[in-house]
C-alpha positions, 0 to 999 in steps of 0.5 A: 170354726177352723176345723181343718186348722185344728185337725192338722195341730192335733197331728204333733201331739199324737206323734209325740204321744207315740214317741214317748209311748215307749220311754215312759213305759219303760219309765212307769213300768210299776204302774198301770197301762205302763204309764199310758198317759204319761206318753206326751209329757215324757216326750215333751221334755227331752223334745224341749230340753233339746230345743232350748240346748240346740237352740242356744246355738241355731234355732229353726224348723231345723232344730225342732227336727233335732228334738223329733230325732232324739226322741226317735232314738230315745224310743228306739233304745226304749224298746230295745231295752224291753219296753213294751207299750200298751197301745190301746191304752196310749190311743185311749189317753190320747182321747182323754187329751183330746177331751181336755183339749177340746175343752179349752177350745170352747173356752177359747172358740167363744172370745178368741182375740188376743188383748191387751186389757186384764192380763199379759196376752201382748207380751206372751204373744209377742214373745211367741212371735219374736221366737218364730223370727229367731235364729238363736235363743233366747230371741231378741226381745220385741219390746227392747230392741237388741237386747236379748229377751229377759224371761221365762220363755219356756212355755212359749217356745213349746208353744211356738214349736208345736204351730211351728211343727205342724205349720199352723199360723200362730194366729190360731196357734197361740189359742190351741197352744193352751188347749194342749196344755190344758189337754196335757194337765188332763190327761196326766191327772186323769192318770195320776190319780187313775193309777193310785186308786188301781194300787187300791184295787178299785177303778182306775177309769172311776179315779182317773174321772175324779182326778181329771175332774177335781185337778182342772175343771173344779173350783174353789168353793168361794164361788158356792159359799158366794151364790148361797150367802144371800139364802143364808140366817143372818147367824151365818151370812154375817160372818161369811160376808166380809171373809167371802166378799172383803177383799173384792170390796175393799180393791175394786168397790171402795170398802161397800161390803153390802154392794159387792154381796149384792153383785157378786151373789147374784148369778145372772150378774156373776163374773168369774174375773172376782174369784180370785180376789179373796184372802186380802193381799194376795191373788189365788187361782185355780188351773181352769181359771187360769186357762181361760184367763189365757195368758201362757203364763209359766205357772199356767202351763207348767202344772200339767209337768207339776203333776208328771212329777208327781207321776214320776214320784209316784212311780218311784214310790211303786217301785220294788227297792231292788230296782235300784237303777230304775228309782235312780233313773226316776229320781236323777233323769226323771224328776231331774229332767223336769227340774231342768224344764222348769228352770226355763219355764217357771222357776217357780216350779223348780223347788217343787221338782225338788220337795216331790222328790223329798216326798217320794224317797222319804216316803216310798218302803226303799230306804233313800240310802239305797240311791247311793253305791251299796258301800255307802248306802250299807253304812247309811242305812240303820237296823230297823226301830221296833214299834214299841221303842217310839224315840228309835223310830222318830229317830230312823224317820227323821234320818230318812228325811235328812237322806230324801232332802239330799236327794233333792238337793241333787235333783234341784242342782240338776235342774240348774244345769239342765237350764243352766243358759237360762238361770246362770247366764243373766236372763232370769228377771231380777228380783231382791231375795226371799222374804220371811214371814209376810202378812198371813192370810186370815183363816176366814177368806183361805177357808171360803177358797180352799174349804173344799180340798181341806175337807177332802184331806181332813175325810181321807186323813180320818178314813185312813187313820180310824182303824188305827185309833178303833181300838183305842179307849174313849178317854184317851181319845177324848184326851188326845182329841183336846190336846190337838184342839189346845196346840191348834188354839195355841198356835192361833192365839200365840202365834196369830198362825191360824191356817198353819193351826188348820194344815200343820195336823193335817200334814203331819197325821198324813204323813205318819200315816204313809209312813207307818204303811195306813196310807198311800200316795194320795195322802203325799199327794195332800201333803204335798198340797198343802205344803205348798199352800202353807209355805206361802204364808212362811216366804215370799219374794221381793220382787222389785217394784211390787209393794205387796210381799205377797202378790205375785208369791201366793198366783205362782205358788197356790195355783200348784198346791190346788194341782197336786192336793186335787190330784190326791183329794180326787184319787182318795174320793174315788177310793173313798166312794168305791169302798162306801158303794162296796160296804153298802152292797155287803151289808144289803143296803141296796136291793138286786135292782139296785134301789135301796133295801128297805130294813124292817128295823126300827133302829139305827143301822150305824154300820149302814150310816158309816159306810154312808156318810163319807158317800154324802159327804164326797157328793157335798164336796163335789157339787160345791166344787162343780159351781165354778166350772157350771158358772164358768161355761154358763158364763162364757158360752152358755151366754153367747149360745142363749143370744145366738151369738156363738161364732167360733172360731180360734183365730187370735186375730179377731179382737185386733180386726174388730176394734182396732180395724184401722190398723189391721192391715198394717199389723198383718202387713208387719208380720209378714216382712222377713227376718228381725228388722227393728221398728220404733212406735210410741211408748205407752201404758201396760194393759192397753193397745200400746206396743202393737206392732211389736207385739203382733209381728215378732219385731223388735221394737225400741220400746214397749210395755213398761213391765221392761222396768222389772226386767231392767231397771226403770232407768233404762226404761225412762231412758228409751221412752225419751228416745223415743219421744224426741224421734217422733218430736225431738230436734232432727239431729237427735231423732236422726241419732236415736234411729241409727243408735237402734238400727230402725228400719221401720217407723210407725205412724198410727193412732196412738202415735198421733193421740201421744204426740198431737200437733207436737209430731213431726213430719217424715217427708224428707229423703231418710223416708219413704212410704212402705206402707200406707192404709187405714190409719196407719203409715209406716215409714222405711228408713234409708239410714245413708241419707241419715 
C-alpha cells in the first residue's frame, strides 16, 4: 500500500479545511461548532469556481495557486469580520473526513484498476488526464481530436486539482480523488444531521453517527427483502418475488424468476452489481454503491454539495429573521455559489440548489419577503391568519411559496451565470427536452428499494404529528384516517399513481407540520427527499439515442433524494432514539445498572410500550439498512481477506499491467510525452479495451468510445471511424490526407489495431515514419508530416 502517497494527498484537504474554517464560521455561525464540518466544502467551491473562471483563460499549477489566494483572502476578511472558528471541532471533523476517506480507500485498495468493463472509468480517467495536459478550459477532448471537450468536467477537474496541488500521479490520484469525496459526503452528513438533532437538544455526535450512517454507508432494503425471501410463507414470498427479482430476470436471466431468486438470495453467491436493478426501466443507487462502482460520475460526486446545500439551507432556517444580510448572503452567494458548481459539475443537481432553496425560505419563521429591500418586503408581507380563519392561512401559505419559489428562481439563474462558459457556451451534451409523465414505477419494486427511508418518514411524521391529534376524538379520527385511505385508493385506482398515493401524504403532513412550528428541519430534509424521488415518476429528459424515457433521469435524480431523505431520516432517528431511552428512564424502565426494571405489574404499561416501539421499530430500519454496506465489504474485501489475497494498493494502473501487459509500456511511455500531441488508434466498441492510448495518457485521439455520438452526432461519429479506418487500410493518398486533416503525431499499433484490420493493415515502413516506440506488442509511429 502507498502510505507515504496517501499521507501526502491528505496535506490538500487538511489546508482547505483550515482555509474554509473561517468562511464557513462565519457562513454557519446559527448553528453548532460554527459549521465545523462544513469547513471543506465552503472551501471547495469558491477554490473551484475560480479555477474553472481563471482556467477559461490559463490553466496550470498556476492557476490552482490563484484559487488558494482567494481563499486566503476570503478567510482573512472572514476573520476580520468576527468569525471565529471552533478549532477543535475543525481538527475533529477533519477526522471524520478521514474516517470517510479511509473508507473508501478499502473499497478501492482491494481492486484498484482503472477498467474499461461495467462502467465509464475510461472516459473519466481520460478526461482526468487530457485536464493535467490542458492549458485553457474545457480541455481538449481526448477522444475527438481538436475539439473541445463536451461534458461535465466539474467533478474531474476537482479531481485532477487536488493530485495536481499535492503532486500526486494521477495513477493513485484518481482512487483517492473518490476517496475525498466520499470523506466530503461523510463529513457533511455527519454535520447535518448532528446540528438538527442539537436544536433538538439531544446529541450532535449521537445525530451526527446516524446521519453519516444512514446518507453514505446504508442501503436500500432490497438487499434484505432479497436474502430473507427464500425463508419466508409462500403467503409473502410469492409476491415479493416478482417485485424484488423481476426486473434483474427479465434484463439479464431471459424472464427465469425461479433462477434469479435462486442466485440473487443466495448470500455466498451475492453480488452487489444487481441491486440497482429493481423498478423496471430505471437504474436506482445509492451513494456507497455509487462510489464503489467508482466512476467519477457528476451525480456521484456532486452529493456531498447536495447535502452542503442543505446545510446552507439549514443554516438559513436557524437564522434569526433580523439578520437579514446573513439569510441573504446563505441564500444569494451560499446556495447561489453551489448552483454555479453544479451547472459545470452535474447539472442535474442544479435544480435542486434551487428547490433547497424554495424549502428553506418558505419553510424558515422569516417571511421570504423579508429577503427584498424593507420598502418592498413591508408591501409584500401580510398581517398574520389567526389559526382559527383556515382559508386566510392557506392563503398567507401559499403566498410564502410563491415569495420562496422567486427566491429560487434567482438562485437557479445565479447558477447559470457562475457556470455560465459551460452552460450557454455550447459544452453541455445536447439533449431533446423534458418529457412528461414516463411510465411509473410499480409500488411493489419502489417499496423493496425504499421501504426503509419511507418507514422512517412515515415514524418522524406521526412522532411529530401525534401530539396534535392526542386530543382529538375517536371518531374524527376514524373519520380522517378513511378519507386518507380513499384519496390514497383514488389516486391508485384513477390515476394508476401508486407511489405519489404513498409519498404525496407524507410530503404534505411534513410540511404542515414544519410550517405550524410541530417539526423541524428534518422533516425538510424528508420532504425534500421525496420530492426528488417522486418528481422522476412526473418528468424526464429525452435524451438522444436512449429509448428508455426514464434510465439515465431515475440514477441521476433518486441517487440525491436518498441523500437528503437520509440525511433527515438519520437525524430524526437520532431524535426519535434519544427521546425513547429519555422517556424509558423517567418512567423506571431501566434499573441504576442500566438492566431493564422488572415491574411487578401484571398489566400492560402502554406508557412503558409507547416509548418502546419507536426504539424497536428504529433497531428494524437500522439492521435492514446495515445488510447492504455488511454484504458490500464482505464481498469486496472480506473475500480477498479470507483467500489471502488482500494486496492493497491505490495504484489505478494495476488492472492495465496485469491484463493488458503488452502494452503496459507503451501506455506509460504515451503518458509521459509533453504537451497534447495527437494520436490516432483503432475505433471500438464502448465498455471494452478500446481507445487506450487516449485514454491512459490524456492525449487527443482521432477517435475513441462511441458515447461521442451523444455528445455530437452519430454522424460526425461514423465520420471519423471511417477515417480512421482508411489510415490504417485505406489507399495512401487518403490515409496520408486524414493524418494531416488531424495533425497526427503519433500512430499506434497494437493489439486491437492488428485484431480490427488483420491482413487488411498497411505497412508504415516508409519515410513519413519512424519507430519511437517499439516493445511489447505495441509500436508506435512518429509522423513526420513534411515528407506527407
Amino acid at each position: 500500500m502507498e502510505w507515504l502517497t496517501v499521507l501526502v494527498y491528505l496535506l490538500a484537504p487538511a489546508v482547505l479545511t483550515v482555509l474554509g474554517a473561517p468562511i464557513a464560521a462565519l457562513f454557519f455561525r446559527a448553528l453548532p461548532r460554527k459549521g465545523a464540518a462544513f469547513a471543506l466544502p465552503t472551501a471547495l467551491v469558491p477554490f473551484t469556481i475560480t479555477v474553472f473562471w481563471v482556467g477559461q483563460l490559463t490553466f496550470g499549477l498556476h492557476t490552482l495557486v490563484i484559487g488558494l489566494g482567494v481563499l486566503v483572502g476570503g478567510a482573512i476578511a472572514a476573520m476580520r469580520l468576527g468569525a471565529a472558528p471552533e478549532w477543535r471541532s475543525v481538527a475533529a471533523m477533519y477526522g471524520v473526513f478521514c474516517a470517510g476517506f479511509l473508507v473508501l480507500v478499502a473499497f478501492r485498495a482491494a481492486d484498484p484498476g482503472i477498467t474499461a468493463a461495467g462502467g465509464e472509468q475510461f472516459l473519466h480517467f481520460g478526461i482526468v488526464n487530457a485536464l493535467e495536459r490542458a492549458n485553457t478550459l474545457p480541455p481538449e477532448d481526448m477522444w475527438f481530436a481538436g475539439k473541445r471537450l463536451k461534458y461535465y468536467y466539474g467533478t474531474q477537474l476537482q479531481v485532477a486539482s487536488l493530485s495536481m496541488l499535492t503532486g500526486t500521479p494521477l495513477r493513485y490520484g484518481f482512487n483517492l480523488g473518490i476517496a475525498a469525496f466520499y470523506g466530503l459526503l461523510f463529513v457533511v452528513a455527519y454535520g447535518v444531521a448532528g446540528a438538527i438533532a442539537h436544536r433538538q437538544d439531544r446529541s450532535y455526535r449521537l445525530g451526527g453517527v446516524f446521519g453519516a450512517f444512514f446518507v453514505a454507508l446504508a442501503g436500500p432494503t432490497t438487499t434484505a427483502i432479497r436474502l430473507a425471501t427464500p425463508y419466508l410463507p409462500d403467503a409473502l414470498a410469492d409476491p415479493i418475488k416478482p417485485a424484488a427479482f423481476g426486473f434483474v430476470a427479465t434484463r439479464f436471466n431471459g424472464g427465469d424468476l425461479a433462477q434469479t431468486v435462486t442466485d440473487l438470495s443466495n448470500p455466498l453467491d451475492w453480488g452487489w452489481w444487481y441491486t440497482r436493478y429493481v423498478v423496471p426501466g430505471t437504474i436506482q443507487e445509492v451513494p456507497l454503491y455509487s462510489f464503489v462502482k467508482a466512476d467519477l460520475h457528476g451525480h456521484t460526486f456532486a452529493n456531498g454539495y447536495v447535502l452542503f446545500a442543505g446545510a446552507l439551507a439549514l443554516a438559513y432556517y436557524a437564522t434569526p429573521e433580523g439578520e437579514r444580510t446573513r439569510r441573504r448572503a446563505l441564500v444569494f452567494g451560499g446556495l447561489g455559489a453551489v448552483a454555479g458548481l453544479f451547472g459545470f459539475m452535474n447539472t442535474w443537481s442544479l435544480p435542486t440548489a434551487a428547490g433547497l432553496t424554495v424549502l428553506a425560505v418558505g419553510a424558515a419563521d422569516a417571511h421570504p419577503a423579508t429577503l427584498l429591500p424593507e420598502p418592498l418586503s413591508e408591501r409584500l408581507q401580510f398581517s398574520p391568519a389567526s389559526p382559527e380563519d383556515r382559508l386566510a392561512w392557506l392563503a398567507r401559505e401559499l403566498w410564502r411559496l410563491v415569495l420562496a419559489t422567486l427566491a429560487g428562481v434567482v438562485v437557479l439563474a445565479i447558477g447559470v451565470v457562475v457556470a455560465s462558459p459551460f452552460l450557454v457556451f455550447g459544452q453541455v451534451p445536447t439533449n431533446n427536452g423534458i418529457g412528461f409523465f414516463p411510465p411509473r414505477s410499480p409500488l411493489g419494486p419502489f417499496l423493496v428499494i425504499y421501504a426503509g427511508l419511507v418507514a422512517a418518514f412515515a415514524l418522524y411524521v406521526a412522532a411529530r404529528g401525534w401530539p396534535a391529534i392526542e386530543g382529538v376524538s375517536t371518531p374524527r379520527l376514524a373519520a380522517g384516517g378513511l378519507a386518507l385511505v380513499a384519496a390514497m385508493a383514488a389516486i391508485i385506482v384513477a390515476l394508476d399513481f401508486a407511489v405519489l398515493a404513498v409519498l404525496g401524504p407524507l410530503i404534505l403532513g411534513g410540511w404542515l407540520l414544519v410550517r405550524s412550528g410541530r417539526g423541524d428541519f428534518a422533516l425538510v430534509l424528508l420532504v425534500a427527499g421525496a420530492g426528488l424521488l417522486l418528481s422522476f415518476e412526473l418528468v424526464h429528459a429525452k435524451l438522444p439515442l436512449i429509448d428508455n424515457p426514464r434510465w439515465n433521469t431515475s440514477l441521476k435524480v433518486a441517487v440525491q433524494g436518498w441523500t437528503l431523505g437520509a440525511a433527515g431520516a438519520g437525524a430524526g432517528m437520532a431524535v426519535l432514539l434519544a427521546r425513547s431511552y429519555e422517556r424509558l428512564s423517567e418512567s423506571g424502565a431501566f434499573g441504576s445498572s442500566g438492566d431493564a426494571a422488572v415491574s411487578p405489574s401484571n398489566g400492560v404499561d402502554t406508557a412503558r410500550l409507547r416509548s418502546l416501539a419507536p426504539a424497536v421499530f428504529i433497531v428494524v430500519v437500522l439492521l435492514a439498512s446495515a445488510v447492504f454496506p455488511t454484504m458490500m465489504f464482505a464481498t469486496e474485501i472480506g473475500s480477498e481477506i479470507d483467500e489471502n489475497r488482500y494486496n492493497p494498493s491505490i495504484d489505478g494502473y494495476q488492472a492495465a499491467d496485469r491484463f493488458h501487459h503488452e502494452e503496459y509500456e507503451a501506455l506509460r511511455w504515451l503518458k509521459d510525452r509533453p504537451g497534447r500531441p495527437t494520436i490516432v488508434e483503432a475505433p471500438g466498441g464502448s465498455y471494452d479495451w478500446t481507445s487506450p492510448a487516449a485514454t491512459f495518457s490524456g492525449l487527443p485521439g482521432v477517435i475513441g468510445w462511441d458515447h461521442e455520438e451523444e455528445y455530437r452526432s452519430p454522424e460526425a461519429y461514423e465520420r471519423r471511424v471511417d477515417h480512421v479506418d482508411e489510415v490504417y487500410t485505406g489507399e495512401w493518398a487518403t490515409a496520408a490526407e486524414h493524418l494531416e486533416r488531424y495533425d497526427v503525431t503519433y500512430v499506434y499499433v497494437g493489439p486491437n489495431e492488428r485484431e480490427r484490420y488483420g491482413s487488411e493493415l498497411r505497412s508504415f515502413d516508409r519515410e513519413a515514419f519512424s519507430v519511437a516506440f517499439e516493445g511489447g506488442e505495441v509500436t508506435i509511429y512518429e509522423v513526420d508530416h513534411s515528407e506527407l
